[in-house]
N, C-alpha and C positions, 0 to 999 in steps of 0.2 A: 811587750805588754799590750792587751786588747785595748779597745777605746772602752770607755767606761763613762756612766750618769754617774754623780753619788749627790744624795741631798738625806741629810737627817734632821729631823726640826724639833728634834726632844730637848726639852733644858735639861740638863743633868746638874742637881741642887745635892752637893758632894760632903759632906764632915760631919764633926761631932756635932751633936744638938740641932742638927736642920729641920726638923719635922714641923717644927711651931711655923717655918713659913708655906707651909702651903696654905696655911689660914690667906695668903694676901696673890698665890697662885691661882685659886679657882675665885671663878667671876662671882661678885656678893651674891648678886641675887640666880642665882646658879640652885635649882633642885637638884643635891648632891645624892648619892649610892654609894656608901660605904660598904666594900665587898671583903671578906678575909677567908682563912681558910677553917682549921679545927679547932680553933680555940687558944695558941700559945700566945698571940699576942697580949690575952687577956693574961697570963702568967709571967711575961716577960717587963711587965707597964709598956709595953708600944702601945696598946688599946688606948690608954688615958691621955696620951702624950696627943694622939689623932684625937681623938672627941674632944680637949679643948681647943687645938687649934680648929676646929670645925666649929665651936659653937656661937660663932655667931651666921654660921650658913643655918640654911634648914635641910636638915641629911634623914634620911635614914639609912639600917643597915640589913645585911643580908651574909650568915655566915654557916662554914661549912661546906666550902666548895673542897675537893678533896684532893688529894695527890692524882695526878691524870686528871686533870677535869672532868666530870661527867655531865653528859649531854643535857641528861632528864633536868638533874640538879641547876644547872645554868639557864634554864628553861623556867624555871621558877623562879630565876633570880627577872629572866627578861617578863615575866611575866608584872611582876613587881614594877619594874622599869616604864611600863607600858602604864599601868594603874596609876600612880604615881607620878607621872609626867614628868621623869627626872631626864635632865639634860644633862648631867655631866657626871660621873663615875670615880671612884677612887678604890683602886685594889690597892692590898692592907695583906703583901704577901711573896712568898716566892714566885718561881717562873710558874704553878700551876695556877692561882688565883689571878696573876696577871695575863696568862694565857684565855683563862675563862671569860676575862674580862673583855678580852677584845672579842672573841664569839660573840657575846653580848654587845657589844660596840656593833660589831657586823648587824646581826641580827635586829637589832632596835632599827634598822635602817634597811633592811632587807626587804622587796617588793614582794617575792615571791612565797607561793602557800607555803613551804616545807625548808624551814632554816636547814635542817641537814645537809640539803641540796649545795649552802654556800660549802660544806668541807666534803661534799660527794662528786661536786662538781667543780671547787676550789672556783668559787664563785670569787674573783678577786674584790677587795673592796676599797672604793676611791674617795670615799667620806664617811664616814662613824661616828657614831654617838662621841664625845670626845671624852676623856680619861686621865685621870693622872695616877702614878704608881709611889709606893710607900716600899722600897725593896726589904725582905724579912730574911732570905736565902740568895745568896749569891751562887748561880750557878750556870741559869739557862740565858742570862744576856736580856731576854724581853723585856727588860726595862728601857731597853733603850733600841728596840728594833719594830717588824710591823710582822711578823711571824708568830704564828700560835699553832698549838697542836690539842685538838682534842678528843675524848673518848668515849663512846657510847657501848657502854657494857652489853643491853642487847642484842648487840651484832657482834662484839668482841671486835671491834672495829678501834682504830689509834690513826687519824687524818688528819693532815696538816691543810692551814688557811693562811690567806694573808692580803696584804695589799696596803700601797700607800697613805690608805686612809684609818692604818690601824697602828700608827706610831703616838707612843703617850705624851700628851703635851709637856707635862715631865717629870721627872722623877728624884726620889728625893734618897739619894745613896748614905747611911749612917751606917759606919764601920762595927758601932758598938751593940747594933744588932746579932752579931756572930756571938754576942759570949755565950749565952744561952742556947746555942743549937747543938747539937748531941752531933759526936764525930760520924756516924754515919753517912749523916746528911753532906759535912764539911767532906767528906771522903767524895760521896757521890758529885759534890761542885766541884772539886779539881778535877773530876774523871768527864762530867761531860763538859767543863770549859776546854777542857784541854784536846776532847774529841771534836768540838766545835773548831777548834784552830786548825785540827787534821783534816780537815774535810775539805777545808778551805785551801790549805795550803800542799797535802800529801796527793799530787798529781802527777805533772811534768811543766818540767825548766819552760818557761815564757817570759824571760829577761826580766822579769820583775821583782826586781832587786829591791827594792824598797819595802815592798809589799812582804818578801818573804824575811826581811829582816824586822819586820814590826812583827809577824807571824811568830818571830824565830823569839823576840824576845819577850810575849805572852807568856810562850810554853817555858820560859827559861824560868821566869818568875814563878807561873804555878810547882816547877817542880823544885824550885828553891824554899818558898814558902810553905810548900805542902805539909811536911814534917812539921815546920813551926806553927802553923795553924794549927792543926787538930792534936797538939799537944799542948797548947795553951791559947786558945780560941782570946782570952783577952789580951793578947798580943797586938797591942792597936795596932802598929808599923806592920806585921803580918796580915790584919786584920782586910786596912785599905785596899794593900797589896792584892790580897785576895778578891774583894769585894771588885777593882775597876780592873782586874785582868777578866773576870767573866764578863762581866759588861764588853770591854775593848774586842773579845776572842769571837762576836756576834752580834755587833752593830752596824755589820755592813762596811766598814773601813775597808778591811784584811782581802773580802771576797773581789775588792774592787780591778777590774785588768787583768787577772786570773782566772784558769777553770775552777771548778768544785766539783765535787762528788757527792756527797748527802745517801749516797747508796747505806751507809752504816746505819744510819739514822732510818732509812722507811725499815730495813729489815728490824733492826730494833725496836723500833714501834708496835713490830707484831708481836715481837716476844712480851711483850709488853700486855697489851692485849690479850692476850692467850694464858699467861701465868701473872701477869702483875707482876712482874721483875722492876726494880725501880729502873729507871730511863736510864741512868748514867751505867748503871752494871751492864743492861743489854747490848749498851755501847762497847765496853769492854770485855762482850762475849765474841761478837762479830769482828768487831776491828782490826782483830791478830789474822783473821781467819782470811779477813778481805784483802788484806796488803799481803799476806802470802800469797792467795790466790792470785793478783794480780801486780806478783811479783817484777813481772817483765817491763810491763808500761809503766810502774813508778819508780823502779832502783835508783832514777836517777837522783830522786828527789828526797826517798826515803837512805839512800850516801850521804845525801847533803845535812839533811835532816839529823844522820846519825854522828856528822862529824861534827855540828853544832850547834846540838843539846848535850850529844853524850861522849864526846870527842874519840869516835871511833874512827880511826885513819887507817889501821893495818887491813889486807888482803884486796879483793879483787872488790869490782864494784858489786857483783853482786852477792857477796859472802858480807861487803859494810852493810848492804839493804838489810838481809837477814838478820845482822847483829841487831839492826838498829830495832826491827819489828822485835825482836827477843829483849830488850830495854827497855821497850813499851812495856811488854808483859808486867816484866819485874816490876814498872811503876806503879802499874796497878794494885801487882801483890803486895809490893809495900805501902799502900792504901787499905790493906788487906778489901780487896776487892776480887772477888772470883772470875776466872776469865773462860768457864766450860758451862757449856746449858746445863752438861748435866749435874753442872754441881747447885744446879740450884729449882730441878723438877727430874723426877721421875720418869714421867712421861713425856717424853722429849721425841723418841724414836719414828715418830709421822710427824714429826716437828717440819720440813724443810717441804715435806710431801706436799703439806699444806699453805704452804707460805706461797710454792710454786705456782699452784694452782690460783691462788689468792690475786695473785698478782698477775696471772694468764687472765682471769676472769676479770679486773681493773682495766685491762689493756696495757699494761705497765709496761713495756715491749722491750724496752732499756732502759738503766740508771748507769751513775757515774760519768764521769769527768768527759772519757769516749761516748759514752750510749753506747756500749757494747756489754753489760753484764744483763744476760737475758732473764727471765723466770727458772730455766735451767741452770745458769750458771748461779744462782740464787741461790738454788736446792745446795748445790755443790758446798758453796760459801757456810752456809748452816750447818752441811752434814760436818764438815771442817769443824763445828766449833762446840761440836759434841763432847 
């Protein structure tokens, strides 16, 4: 096992009916920013249940931040922020509202002319406006991490930010949030919690035994729950389940002592960018593509992996690897989740040409666990997943 930091300092405020206490989590006399996304919380009652525990703060709100964050859009929320002289923030949303939020967090604090620069130049950030989160979507974990990904449609750009001083002061996890989210969405949260614990954990053996067995038992849960969630979302015992294994699969615990990879995740990002693929499918366009490609350097793990999610034990070690990548597949399929670019754009065929290039021109030189998967071998991985 590596030597390893870990400090998280989010409160996680966990069950039924929690929402009333953030009324006694943010400071009285606190200019609050109520931030959310398209409007459901206004159709679910989470809207009313936040504005009375708010009113005795003095809030305003800002909504409309949209799936992928957008840059412009976020810009007008810091614009607000600036006007307003609000000091403390509350996203009212999934991982993109709470992503957006922390940009803004950065940015409200940023010295320099051109905020883009913080996700152009992964400007790290050591202090931020401070925030707390209302979780609506269980999927991407950022409730309780200091990592954000945002999107500026004029470049068709998808760039990840972060830093110590972008962890929410806390967050308020309510299970019964899920009843009202359309299986989609529920489909998309097991596909990218569960790609999140892959990334972390689908490497090579480094005695970290502990680590891959908290890993191992994330993913044992998502794929247990999965079926019972998105076929009865008010499944409270399912519900939970779901809700603190994404949280758990990217708060920093799992990556701790360990390599990572995250290679799935930038190429995903483009596909993202480029067609608006939700986050969690791009995942499971590349994923298959990537552990096949880099079959060699992970068997060992993707054996272990396969004997103790999916109890595959018979043949060689590297025919268990392959079973196990072909398990994943299927998982996905039975999320019905597509796992081929092309089944989800046309135009796909300068798909990889461009990514290459994309990332020759970032300097991106290497990704992955090694730093050996180059811009070339990018292309490769993409054309794979045609």
């Amino acid at each position: 096992m590596r030597n390893f930091n870990f400090k998280n300092p989010t409160k996680i405020i966990f069950g039924k009916d929690q929402i009333a206490k953030i009324a006694t989590e943010i400071p009285k006399d606190a200019r609050v920013l109520m931030l959310y996304g398209g409007g459901s919380i206004k159709r679910n009652g989470l809207y009313e249940q936040v504005i009375e525990a708010l009113k005795e703060h003095t809030y305003f709100e800002f909504g409309g931040i949209p799936a992928n964050p957008e840059y412009d859009i976020l810009m007008d929320a810091l614009a607000i922020v600036k006007k307003e002289k609000i000091d403390f923030m509350l996203a009212v949303g999934g991982g993109s509202v709470i992503d957006g939020v922390k940009f803004i967090s950065a940015a409200a604090v940023y010295e320099g002319d051109d905020p883009w620069n913080i996700l152009r130049k992964y400007v790290r950030t050591q202090q931020g406006l401070p925030f707390g989160t209302v979780l609506t979507l269980p999927a991407t974990g950022s409730e309780m991490n200091s990592g954000a990904v945002i999107t500026r449609a004029e470049t068709k750009e998808k760039l990840a930010m972060g830093g110590p001083g972008l962890f929410p002061v806390f967050s308020v996890l309510d299970p019964q949030v899920i009843h009202s989210i359309p299986k989609r969405q529920l489909a998309n949260g097991v596909v990218d919690a569960f790609t999140h614990v892959m990334e972390q954990y689908m490497t090579y053996p480094v005695g970290a035994y502990l680590q891959d067995r908290i890993a191992e038992g994330v993913m044992q849960t998502l794929v247990e729950i999965a079926p019972r969630i998105i076929a009865d979302p008010k499944d409270y015992t399912a519900a939970a389940n779901f809700m603190w294994s994404c949280t758990m699969a990217l708060n920093g615990l799992i990556q701790k002592g360990v390599p990572t990879d995250w290679a799935t995740h930038m190429i995903g990002h483009e596909l993202t960018a480029l067609y608006g693929i939700d986050h969690a499918r791009t995942l499971a366009i590349i994923a298959p593509s990537l552990l096949r490609y880099k079959l060699e350097n992970k068997k060992e793990k993707l054996a272990q992996y396969g004997e103790r999610i999916w109890g595959i034990t018979d043949g060689s070690l590297e025919e268990r690897a392959q079973a196990a990548i072909d398990k994943t597949v299927d998982f996905f399929h039975s999320l019905d989740i597509k796992t081929r670019l092309s089944e989800y754009t046309e135009d796909y065929q300068q798909t990889a040409t461009f990514i290459e290039d994309r990332f020759t021109k970032r300097s991106w030189v290497t990704l992955g666990e090694r730093k050996d998967i180059t811009p070339s071998d990018v292309k490769e991985i993409v054309e794979m997943s045609y």
